[in-house]
N, C-alpha and C positions, 0 to 999 in steps of 0.2 A: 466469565472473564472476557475484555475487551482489548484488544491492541492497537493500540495509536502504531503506523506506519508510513514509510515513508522509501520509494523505489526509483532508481536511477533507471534510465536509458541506457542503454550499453551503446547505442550508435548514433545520440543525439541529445544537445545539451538540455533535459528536460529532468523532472522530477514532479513528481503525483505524492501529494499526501493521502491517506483515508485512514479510516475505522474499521475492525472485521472481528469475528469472534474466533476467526479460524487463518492466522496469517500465511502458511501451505499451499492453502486453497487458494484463498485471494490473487497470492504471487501467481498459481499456477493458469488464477484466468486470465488476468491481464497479459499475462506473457499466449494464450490462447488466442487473444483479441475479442473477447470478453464482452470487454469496457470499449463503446464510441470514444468515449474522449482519450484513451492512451494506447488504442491501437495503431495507431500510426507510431508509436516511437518504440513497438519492441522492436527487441526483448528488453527486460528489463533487470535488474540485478536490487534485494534488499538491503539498504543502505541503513535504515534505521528502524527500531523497536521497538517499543516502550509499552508494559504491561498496565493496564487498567482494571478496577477494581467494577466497574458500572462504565456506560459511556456520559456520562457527564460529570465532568470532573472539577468541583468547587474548593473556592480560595478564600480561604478567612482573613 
């Protein structure tokens, strides 16, 4: 199982979408600094979540 994501900055107007199999952890690296690209804007707070069945997700 895959989760489409999506985390707010708590002290700066930004937002990070990704992909993780494990949305917990993910939140818990980023907010770590982890991630070059979104450590400069924690912490950060989940804003959004969306369950995926595979990570590629096709539209008829």
């Amino acid at each position: 199982m895959y989760y489409v994501y999506a985390i707010s900055s708590l002290k700066r107007n930004y937002i990070y979408v990704g992909i993780t199999n494990n949305p917990q952890r993910r939140l818990e690296e980023h907010n770590r600094g982890k991630n070059r690209t979104t450590s400069p804007y924690r912490p950060f707070e989940m804003i959004y979540l969306e369950k995926c069945s595979n990570r590629q997700k096709q539209y008829n």
